[in-house]
TORKOLDREN-156768 format. One line per 4 residues: for each residue z, y, x of C-alpha. Coordinates in Angstrom, 3 decimals, decimal comma. Each point is the difference from the previous one (the first is absolute). Example, Ala and Ser with C-alpha at 12.3 -4.5 7.8 and 13.67 -1.06 7.14 Angstrom:
// TORKOLDREN-156768
7,800/-4,500/12,300 | -0,660/3,440/1,370
***
This chain:
// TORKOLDREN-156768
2,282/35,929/6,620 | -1,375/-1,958/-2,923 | -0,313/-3,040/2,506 | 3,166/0,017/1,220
1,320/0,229/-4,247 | -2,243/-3,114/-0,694 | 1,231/-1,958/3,126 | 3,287/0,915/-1,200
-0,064/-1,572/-3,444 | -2,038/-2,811/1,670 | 2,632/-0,761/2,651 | 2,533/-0,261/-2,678
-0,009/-4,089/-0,122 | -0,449/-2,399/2,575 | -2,628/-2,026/-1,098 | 0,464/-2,918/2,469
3,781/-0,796/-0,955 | 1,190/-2,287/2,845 | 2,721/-2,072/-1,658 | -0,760/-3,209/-0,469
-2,502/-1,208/-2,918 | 1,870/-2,125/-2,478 | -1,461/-2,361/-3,069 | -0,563/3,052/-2,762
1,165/-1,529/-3,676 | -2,194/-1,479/-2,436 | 0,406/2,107/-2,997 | -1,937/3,424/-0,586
2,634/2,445/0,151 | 1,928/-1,319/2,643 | -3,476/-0,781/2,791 | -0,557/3,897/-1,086
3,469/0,833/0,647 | 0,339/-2,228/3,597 | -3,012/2,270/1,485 | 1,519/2,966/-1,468
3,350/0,696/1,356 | -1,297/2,243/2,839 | -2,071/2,422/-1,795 | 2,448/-0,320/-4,121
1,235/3,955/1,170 | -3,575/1,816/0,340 | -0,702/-2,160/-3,211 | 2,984/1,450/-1,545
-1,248/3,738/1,312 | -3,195/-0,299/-1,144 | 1,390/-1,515/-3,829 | 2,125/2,782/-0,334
-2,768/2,747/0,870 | -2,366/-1,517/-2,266 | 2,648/0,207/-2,796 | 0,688/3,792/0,815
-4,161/1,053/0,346 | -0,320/-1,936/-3,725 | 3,247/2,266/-1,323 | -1,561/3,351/1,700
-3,605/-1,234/-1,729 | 1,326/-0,169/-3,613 | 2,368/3,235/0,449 | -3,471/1,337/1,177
-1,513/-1,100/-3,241 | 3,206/1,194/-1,902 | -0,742/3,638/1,873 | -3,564/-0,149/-1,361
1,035/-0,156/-2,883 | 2,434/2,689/-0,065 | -2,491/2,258/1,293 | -2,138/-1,034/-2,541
2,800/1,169/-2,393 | 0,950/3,310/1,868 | -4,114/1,223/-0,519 | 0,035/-0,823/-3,391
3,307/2,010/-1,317 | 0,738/2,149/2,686 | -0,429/3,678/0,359 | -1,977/1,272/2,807
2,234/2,457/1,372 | 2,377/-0,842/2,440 | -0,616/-3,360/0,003 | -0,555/-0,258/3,506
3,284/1,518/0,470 | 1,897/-2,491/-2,781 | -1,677/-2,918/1,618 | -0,622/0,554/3,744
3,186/-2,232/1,600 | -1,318/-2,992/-2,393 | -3,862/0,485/1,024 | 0,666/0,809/3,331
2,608/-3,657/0,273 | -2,514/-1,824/-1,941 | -2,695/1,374/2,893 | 2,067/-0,819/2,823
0,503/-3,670/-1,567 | -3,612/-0,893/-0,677 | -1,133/1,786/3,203 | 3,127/-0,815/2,991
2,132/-3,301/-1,516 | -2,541/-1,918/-1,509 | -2,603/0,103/2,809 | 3,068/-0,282/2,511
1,205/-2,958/-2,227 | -3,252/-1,821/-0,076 | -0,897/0,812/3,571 | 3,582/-1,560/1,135
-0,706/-3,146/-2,575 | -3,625/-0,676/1,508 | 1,482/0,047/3,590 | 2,823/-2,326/-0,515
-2,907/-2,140/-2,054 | -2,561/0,557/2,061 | 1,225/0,220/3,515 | 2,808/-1,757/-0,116
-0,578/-2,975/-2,682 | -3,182/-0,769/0,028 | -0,985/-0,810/3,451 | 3,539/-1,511/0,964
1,154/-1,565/-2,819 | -3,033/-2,560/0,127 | 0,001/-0,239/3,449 | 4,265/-1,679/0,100
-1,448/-2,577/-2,520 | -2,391/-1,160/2,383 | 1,891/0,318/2,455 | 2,822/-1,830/-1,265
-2,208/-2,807/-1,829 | -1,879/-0,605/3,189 | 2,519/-0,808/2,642 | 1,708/-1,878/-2,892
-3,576/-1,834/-0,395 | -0,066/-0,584/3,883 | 3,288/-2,148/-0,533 | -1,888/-2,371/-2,458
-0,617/-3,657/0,696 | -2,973/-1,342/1,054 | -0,018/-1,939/-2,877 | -0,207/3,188/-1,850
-3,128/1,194/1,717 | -1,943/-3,674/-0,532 | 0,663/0,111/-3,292 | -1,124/4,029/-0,649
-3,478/1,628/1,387 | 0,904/2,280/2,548 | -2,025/2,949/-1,886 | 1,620/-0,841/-3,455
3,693/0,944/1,430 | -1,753/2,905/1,691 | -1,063/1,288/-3,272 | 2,892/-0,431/-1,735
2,447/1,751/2,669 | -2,268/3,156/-0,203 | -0,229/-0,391/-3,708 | 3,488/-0,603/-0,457
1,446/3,181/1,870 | -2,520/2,370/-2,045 | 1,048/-2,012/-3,036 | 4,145/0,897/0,403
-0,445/3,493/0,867 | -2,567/0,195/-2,939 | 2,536/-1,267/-2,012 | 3,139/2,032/1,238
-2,175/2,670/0,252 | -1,184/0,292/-3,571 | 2,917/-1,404/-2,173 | 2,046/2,959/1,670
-2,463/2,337/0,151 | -2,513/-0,436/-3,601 | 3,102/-1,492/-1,902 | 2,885/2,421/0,698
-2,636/3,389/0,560 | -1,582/-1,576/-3,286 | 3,231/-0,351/-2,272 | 1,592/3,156/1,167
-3,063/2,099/-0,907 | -0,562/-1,944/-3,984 | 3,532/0,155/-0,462 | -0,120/4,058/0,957
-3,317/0,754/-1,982 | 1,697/-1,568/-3,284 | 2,886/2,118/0,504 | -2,345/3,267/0,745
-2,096/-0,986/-3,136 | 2,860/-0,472/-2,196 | 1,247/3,182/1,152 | -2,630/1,810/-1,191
-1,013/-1,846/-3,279 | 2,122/-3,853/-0,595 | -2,916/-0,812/-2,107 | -2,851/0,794/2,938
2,207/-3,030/1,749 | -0,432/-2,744/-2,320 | -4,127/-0,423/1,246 | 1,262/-0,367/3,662
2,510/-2,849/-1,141 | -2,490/-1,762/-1,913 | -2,515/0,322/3,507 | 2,876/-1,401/1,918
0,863/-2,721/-2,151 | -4,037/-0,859/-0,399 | 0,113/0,206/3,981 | 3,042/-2,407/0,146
-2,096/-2,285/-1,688 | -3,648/0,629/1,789 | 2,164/-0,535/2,857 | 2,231/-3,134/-0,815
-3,586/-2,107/-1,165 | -1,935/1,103/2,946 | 2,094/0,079/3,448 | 1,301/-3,282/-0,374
-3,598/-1,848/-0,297 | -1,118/2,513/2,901 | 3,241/-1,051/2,071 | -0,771/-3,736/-1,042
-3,775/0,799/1,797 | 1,192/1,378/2,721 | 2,058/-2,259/1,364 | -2,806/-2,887/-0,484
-2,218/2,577/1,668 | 2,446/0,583/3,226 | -0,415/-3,543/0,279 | -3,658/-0,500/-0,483
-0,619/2,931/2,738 | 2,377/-1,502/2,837 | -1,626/-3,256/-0,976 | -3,841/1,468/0,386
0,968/2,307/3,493 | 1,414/-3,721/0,741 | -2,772/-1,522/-0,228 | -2,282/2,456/1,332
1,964/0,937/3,428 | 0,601/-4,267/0,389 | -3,539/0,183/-0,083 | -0,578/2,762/2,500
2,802/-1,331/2,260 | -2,097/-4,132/0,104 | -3,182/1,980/0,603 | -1,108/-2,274/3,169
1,124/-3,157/-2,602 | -2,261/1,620/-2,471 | -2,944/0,423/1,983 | 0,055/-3,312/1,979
-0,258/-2,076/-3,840 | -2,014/2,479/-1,558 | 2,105/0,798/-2,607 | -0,460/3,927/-0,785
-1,351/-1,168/-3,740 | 2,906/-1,830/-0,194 | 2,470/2,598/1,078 | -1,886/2,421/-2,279
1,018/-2,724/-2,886 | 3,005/-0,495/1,127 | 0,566/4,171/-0,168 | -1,876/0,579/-3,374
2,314/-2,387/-1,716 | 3,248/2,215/0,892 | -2,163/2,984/-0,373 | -0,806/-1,071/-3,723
3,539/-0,871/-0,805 | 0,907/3,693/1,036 | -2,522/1,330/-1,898 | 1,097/-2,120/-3,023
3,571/2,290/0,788 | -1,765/3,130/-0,089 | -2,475/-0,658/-3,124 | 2,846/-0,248/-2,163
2,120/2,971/1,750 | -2,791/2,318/-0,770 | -0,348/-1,069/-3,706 | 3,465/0,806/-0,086
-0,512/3,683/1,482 | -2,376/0,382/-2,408 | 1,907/-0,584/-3,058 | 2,601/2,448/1,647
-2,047/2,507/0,327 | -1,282/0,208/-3,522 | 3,470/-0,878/-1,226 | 1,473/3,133/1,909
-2,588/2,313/-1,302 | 0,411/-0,827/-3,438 | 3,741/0,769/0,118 | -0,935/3,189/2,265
-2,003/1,154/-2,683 | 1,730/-0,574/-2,700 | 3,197/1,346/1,597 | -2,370/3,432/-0,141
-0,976/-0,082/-3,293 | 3,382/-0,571/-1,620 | 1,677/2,408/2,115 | -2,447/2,326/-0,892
0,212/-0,945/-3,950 | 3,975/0,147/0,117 | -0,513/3,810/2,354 | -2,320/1,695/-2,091
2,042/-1,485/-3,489 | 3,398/1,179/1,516 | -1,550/3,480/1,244 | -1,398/0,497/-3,783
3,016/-0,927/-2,074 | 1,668/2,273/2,905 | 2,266/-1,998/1,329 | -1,575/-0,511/3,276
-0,531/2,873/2,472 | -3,093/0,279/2,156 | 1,918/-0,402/2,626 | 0,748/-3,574/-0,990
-3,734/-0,804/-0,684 | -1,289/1,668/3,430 | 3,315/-2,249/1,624 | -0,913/-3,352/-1,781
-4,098/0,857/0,815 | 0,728/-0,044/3,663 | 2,352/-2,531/0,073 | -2,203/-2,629/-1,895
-2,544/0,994/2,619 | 2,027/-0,713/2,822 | 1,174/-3,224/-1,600 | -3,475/-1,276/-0,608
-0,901/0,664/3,899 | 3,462/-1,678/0,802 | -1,124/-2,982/-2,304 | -2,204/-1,741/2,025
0,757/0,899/3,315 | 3,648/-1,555/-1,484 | -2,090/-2,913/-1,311 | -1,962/-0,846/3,249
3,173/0,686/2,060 | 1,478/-3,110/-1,804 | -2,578/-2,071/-0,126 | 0,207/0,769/3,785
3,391/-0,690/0,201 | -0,520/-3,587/-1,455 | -2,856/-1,012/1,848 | 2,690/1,111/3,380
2,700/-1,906/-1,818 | -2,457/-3,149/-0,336 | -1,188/0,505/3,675 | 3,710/0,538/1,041
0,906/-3,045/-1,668 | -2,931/-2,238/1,459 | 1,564/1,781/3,585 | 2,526/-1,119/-0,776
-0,244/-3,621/-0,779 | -1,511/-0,305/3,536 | 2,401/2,130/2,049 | 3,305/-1,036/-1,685
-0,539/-3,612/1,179 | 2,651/-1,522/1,990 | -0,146/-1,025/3,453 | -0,396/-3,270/0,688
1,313/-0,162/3,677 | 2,741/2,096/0,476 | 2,325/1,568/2,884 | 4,042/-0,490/-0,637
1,924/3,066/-1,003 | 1,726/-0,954/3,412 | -3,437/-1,353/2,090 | 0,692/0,518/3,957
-2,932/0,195/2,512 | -0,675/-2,761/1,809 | 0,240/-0,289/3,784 | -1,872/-2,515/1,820
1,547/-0,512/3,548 | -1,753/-3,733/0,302 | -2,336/-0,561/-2,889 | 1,407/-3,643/-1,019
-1,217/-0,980/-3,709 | 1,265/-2,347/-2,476 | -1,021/-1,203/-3,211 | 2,674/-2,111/-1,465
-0,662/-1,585/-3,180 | -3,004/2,347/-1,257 | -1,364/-0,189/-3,380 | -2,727/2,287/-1,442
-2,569/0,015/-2,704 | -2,112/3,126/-1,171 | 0,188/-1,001/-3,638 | 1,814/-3,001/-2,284
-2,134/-2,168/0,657 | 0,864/-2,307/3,002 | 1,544/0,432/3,278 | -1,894/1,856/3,225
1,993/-0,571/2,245 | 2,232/-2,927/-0,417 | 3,923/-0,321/2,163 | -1,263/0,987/3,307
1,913/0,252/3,204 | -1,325/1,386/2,886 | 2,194/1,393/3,434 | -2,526/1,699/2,250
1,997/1,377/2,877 | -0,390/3,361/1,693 | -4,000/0,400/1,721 | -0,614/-3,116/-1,706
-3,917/-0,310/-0,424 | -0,871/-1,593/-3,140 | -2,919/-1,312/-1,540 | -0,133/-0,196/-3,870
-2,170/-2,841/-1,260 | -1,815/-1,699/-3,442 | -2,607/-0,455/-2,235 | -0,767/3,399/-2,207
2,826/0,540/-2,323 | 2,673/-1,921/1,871 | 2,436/3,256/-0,375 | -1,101/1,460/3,703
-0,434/3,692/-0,978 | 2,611/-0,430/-2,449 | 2,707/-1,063/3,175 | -1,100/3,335/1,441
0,317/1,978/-3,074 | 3,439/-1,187/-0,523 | 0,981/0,970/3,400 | -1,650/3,582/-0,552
2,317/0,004/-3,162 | -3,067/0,787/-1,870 | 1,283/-1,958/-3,064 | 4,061/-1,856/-0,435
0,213/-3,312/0,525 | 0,953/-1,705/-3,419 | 3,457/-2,159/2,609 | 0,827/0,055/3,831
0,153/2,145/2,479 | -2,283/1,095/2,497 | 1,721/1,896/3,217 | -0,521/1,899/3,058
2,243/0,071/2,733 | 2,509/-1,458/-2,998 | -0,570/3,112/-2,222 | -1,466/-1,399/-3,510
-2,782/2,101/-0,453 | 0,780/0,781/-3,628 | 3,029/1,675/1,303 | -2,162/2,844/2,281
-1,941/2,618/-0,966 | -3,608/-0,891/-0,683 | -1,051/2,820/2,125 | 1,689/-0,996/3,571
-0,636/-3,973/-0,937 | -4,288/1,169/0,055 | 0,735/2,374/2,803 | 0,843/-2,859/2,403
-2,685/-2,621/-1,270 | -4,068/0,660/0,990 | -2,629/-0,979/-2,182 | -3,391/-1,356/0,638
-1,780/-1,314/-2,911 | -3,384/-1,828/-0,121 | -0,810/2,756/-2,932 | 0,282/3,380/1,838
0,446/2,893/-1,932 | -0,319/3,215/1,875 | 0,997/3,748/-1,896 | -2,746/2,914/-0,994
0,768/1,699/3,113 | -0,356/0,371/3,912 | -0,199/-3,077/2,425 | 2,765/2,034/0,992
2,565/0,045/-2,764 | -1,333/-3,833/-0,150 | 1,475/-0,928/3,097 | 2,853/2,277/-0,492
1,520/-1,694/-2,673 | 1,768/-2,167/2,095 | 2,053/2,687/1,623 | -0,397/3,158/-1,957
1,411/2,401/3,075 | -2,080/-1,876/2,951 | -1,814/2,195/2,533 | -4,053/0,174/0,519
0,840/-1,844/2,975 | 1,652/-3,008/-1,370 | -2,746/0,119/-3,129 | -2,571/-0,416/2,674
1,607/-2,619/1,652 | 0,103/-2,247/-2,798 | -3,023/0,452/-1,123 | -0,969/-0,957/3,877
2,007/-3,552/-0,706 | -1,832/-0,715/-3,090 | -3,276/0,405/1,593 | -1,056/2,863/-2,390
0,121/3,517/2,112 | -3,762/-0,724/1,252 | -1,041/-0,514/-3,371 | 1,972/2,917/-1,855
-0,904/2,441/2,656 | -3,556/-0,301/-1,583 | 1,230/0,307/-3,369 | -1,635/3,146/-2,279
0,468/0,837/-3,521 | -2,140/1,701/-2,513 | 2,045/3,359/0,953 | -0,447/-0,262/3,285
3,517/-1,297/1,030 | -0,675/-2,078/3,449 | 1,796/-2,513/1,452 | 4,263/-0,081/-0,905
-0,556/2,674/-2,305 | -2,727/-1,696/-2,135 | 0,509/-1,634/-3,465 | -0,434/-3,690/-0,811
-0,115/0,405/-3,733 | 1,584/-1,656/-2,968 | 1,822/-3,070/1,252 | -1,654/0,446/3,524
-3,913/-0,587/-1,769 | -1,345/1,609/2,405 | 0,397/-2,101/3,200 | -0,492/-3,695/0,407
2,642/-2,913/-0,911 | 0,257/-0,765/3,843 | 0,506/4,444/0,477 | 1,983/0,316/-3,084
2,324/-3,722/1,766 | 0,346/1,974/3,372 | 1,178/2,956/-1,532 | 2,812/-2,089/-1,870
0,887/-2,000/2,764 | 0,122/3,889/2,196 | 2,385/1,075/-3,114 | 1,987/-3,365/1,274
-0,216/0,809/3,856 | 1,503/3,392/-0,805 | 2,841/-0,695/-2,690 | 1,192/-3,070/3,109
2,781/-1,407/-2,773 | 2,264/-2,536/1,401 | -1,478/-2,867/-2,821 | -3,847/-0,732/-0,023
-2,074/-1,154/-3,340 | -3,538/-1,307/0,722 | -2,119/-0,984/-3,173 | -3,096/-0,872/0,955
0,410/2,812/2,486 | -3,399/-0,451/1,755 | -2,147/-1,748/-2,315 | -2,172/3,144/-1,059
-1,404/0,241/3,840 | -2,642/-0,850/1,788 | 0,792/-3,210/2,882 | -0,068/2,435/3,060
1,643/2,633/-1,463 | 2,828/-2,503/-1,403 | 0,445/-1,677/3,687 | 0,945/3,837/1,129
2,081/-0,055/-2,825 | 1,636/-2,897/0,313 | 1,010/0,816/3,641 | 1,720/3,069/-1,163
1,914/-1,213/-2,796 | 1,422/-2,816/2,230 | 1,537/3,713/2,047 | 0,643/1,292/-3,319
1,965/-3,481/-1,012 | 2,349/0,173/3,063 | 3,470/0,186/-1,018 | -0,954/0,276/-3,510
0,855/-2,813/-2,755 | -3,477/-0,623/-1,560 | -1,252/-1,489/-2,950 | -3,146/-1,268/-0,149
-2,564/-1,196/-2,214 | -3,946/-1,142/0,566 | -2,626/-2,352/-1,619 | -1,067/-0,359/3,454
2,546/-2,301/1,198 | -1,361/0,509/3,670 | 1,410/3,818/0,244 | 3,315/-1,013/-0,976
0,197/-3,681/1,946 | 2,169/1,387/3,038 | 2,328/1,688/-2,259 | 3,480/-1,118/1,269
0,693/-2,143/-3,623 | -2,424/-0,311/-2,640 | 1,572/-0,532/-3,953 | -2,146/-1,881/-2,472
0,033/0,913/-3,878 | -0,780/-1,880/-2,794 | 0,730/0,801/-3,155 | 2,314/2,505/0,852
1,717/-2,551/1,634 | 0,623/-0,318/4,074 | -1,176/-3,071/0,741 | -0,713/-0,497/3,572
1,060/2,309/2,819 | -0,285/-0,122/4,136 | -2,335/0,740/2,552 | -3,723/-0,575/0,179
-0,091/-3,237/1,855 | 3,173/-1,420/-1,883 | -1,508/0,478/-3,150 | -3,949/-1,530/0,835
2,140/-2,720/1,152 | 1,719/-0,400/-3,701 | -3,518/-0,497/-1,532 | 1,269/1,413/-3,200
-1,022/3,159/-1,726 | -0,855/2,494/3,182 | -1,236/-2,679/2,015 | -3,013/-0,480/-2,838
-0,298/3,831/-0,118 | -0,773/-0,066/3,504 | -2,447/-2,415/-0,113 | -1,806/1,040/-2,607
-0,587/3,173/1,682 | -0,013/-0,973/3,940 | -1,943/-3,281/-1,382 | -1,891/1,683/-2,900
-1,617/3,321/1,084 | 1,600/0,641/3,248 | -1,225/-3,264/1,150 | -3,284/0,633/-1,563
-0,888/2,748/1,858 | 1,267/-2,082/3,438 | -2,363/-2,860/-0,811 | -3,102/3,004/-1,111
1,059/1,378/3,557 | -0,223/-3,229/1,660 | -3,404/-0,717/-0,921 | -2,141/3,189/0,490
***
């Protein structure tokens, strides 16, 4: 029964809204507000409770008092009879509706808030992070957003949590102990506004400087877990220069600029501390002084002095906890806010309000009059025009930073062109969904990247919903079942089932290259991208390779780039970049002939070190 209550209140809120993430606002109230609107009417429950259970506390207080009265004047006799409805209410009030009250307020809190409302704020900020730029991520470590993401959805329901809950719960419960003290005595109430007003002040010199730490902390621990996970996830790079002492360094310099956050926070605590027992204390004494006075010159009852006695007990508890809470809420406000600063960032590559998916019946591309830079200073890619027509095979060529990635990134849409068009089948690719434009391109980069989890899921990603069957058989065509089928991890997960590790660490560059070009095999998009596709393997293992992507390239448009001009020599046109420029473009032969730019490539590699090892060969 009490399971089924819990799952209840926990069920409540959906915790994984699924409309669409949009860019939250950049100022406190409103970022708190954006990840709010699902969960603002248990917020409102739980406000309202918390304002009745402080009303029902001080009426307690009020009732203590009165019996306090009722033993010192009243007779004896019959006074069970005279008072029996008011004890018995006041029984079934501290006993039934408070408990019932508090019990209904922790479940709403507990169950329903505190898990969920968390949870939507990730939820939310992550598939809103997903749509970042790439640009984004190479300008952020990967850990530091992570950080501040988790950080940021504790810090707003911190926030929300405690303004409505310590502020209102707070005010509502001074407000009705002034009122209960003046009832009793108007001069008992004047030490409790001087405590207040002292508080005010306490208060108004301390939370600011602790908000003012915080948020410099928020951002010296996203910058240290930075560091430390960017670290963890270049191990291998680590290792291979001998660099742990380094790393260590490189750590202990964020870690010392948190701790410089923390030093000061602390002092701070400190001097609230004392502050708040001073003023506790002396809140006590003066009470007592004005209590004992007032009950002499009889003009206070004892009533009053047993009422003002408990309640400057209570208030002294409440003082700190009150105190801490804000000092809390701050440090959420300055981690919110650092959340925030990262989160609320705009999008740098958009889909239109009216984006259509793209259908690829041919695979014809066009570049017409492309210009692109990364940053302001000078051009990328520089008025290109390029028509390659449907199953076109082309090979992408120039020296290192001739703009040859950057042709395939701007086909992939991973950042906007700065004029032009680029098109597919005559859609401009700015005008389709980002989605269906990356569902019909496949990827094979010289840098393979594989995911924490099964060669499985690996090969997977290219088609989600594909069948053990047709997994298999792609990893068959990338020359990598034999090898995987031998595959265990520390768990003892064998074969498809076993792990590869953080960015695929745990296999080879040639295994982890197989896998991605499986992924490729299986996703079988009309449009083919090749960087450097099989430069991570072995020279057997790349002439099996090469054999199946030539299958794989049938009927596909292809773009391809390699160092090695000799894996990309039969392509059906090769296009030569300079400078972001096209400067030469035709077949192999034709363009040897030219004895420009790619005709000096090629012999300095089939001349250089190809020849080289010919001549080597010739004499043994």
């Amino acid at each position: 029964m009490l399971n089924r209550v819990l799952n209840w209140f926990e069920q409540l809120i959906d915790p994984f809204p699924p409309e669409e993430p949009t860019r939250p606002p950049s100022t406190l109230f409103a970022f708190c507000w954006h990840y709010s609107k699902g969960i603002w009417p248990y917020l409102a429950v739980v406000t309202v409770l918390g304002i009745c259970i402080a009303l029902l506390e001080i009426t307690i207080f009020g009732f203590v008092g009165s019996i306090v009265e009722w033993l010192s004047n009243a007779e004896r006799e019959n006074f069970l009879q005279r008072e029996a409805a008011t004890l018995w209410t006041m029984a079934f009030v501290v006993i039934i509706v408070v408990p019932v009250l508090a019990a209904v307020w922790a479940l709403i809190m507990h169950q329903t808030i505190f898990g969920n409302y968390p949870m939507i704020i990730r939820w939310q900020a992550h598939r809103y992070m997903l749509g970042q730029s790439m640009q984004f991520y190479q300008d952020e470590f990967a850990g530091r957003v992570a950080t501040k993401v988790m950080q940021a959805a504790l810090g707003v329901r911190e926030t929300v949590v405690k303004i409505l809950d310590v502020f209102v719960y707070v005010t509502v419960y001074f407000i009705g102990a002034l009122v209960l003290v003046a009832a009793f005595d108007p001069w008992l109430m004047l030490p409790f506004i001087v405590w207040v007003a002292l508080y005010a002040t306490a208060c108004w010199w301390f939370l600011p400087r602790m908000a003012k730490i915080s948020r410099r902390q928020a951002d010296a621990r996203s910058l240290m877990t930075g560091r430390v996970v960017d670290s963890y996830t270049n191990i291998s790079t680590v290792k291979l220069f001998a660099h742990a002492g380094r790393e260590i360094a490189y750590a202990r310099e964020s870690m010392e600029g948190f701790l410089k956050t923390v030093h000061p926070q602390m002092r701070l605590s400190t001097g609230m501390h004392v502050t708040l027992d001073l003023l506790n204390h002396g809140l006590l004494v003066s009470v007592g002084v004005i209590a004992i006075w007032q009950w002499l010159n009889g003009a206070a009852t004892v009533a009053a002095v047993a009422v003002a006695a408990a309640l400057v007990t209570r208030i002294s508890g409440m003082s700190h906890w009150i105190m801490w809470e804000l000092a809390g809420l701050f440090e959420n406000i300055g981690m919110a806010i650092d959340g925030m600063n990262t989160i609320g960032q705009d999008r740098k590559v958009l889909d239109k309000a009216d984006a259509k998916t793209l259908d690829v019946p041919q695979g014809r591309v066009v570049f017409t009059g492309v210009n692109f830079r990364y940053d302001k200073h000078g051009k990328v890619i520089s008025n290109l025009n390029l028509d390659i027509e449907p199953g076109e095979k082309i090979g992408i060529v120039g020296r290192s930073g001739a703009g040859k990635t950057t042709l395939t990134n701007i086909l992939l849409r991973l950042y906007d062109i700065d004029g032009g068009a680029v098109t597919i089948d005559g859609q401009n690719i700015a005008d389709v969904t980002q989605e269906s434009l990356r569902s019909k391109i496949a990827v094979v980069t010289q840098d393979t990247s594989l995911l924490h989890r099964s060669v499985r899921d690996n090969i997977a990603y290219g088609r989600p919903d594909a069948t053990e069957e047709a997994i298999i058989a792609a990893a068959k065509k990338a020359n990598a079942h034999d090898f995987i089928i031998g595959l265990e991890d520390a768990e003892g997960r064998k074969g498809y089932d076993a792990q590869v590790g953080e960015r695929g660490v745990k296999l080879s560059g040639g295994q982890r290259q197989r896998i991605a070009i499986a992924r490729v095999f299986l996703k079988d998009s009309p449009i083919l991208v090749l960087d450097e596709a099989t430069s991570a393997l072995d020279s057997e293992v790349e002439a099996v390779i090469q054999e199946q992507l030539f299958n794989l390239m049938e009927g596909k448009t292809v773009l391809a780039i390699a160092h090695r001009l000799s894996t990309i020599a039969s392509m059906d046109r090769l296009i030569v970049l300079e400078g972001g420029e096209l400067v030469e473009q035709g077949t192999h032969d034709e363009l040897v002939e030219t004895g420009e730019l790619y005709a000096s490539l090629w012999a300095r590699q089939s001349g250089g070190f190809i020849g080289g090892i010919e001549k080597a060969e010739a004499a043994e």
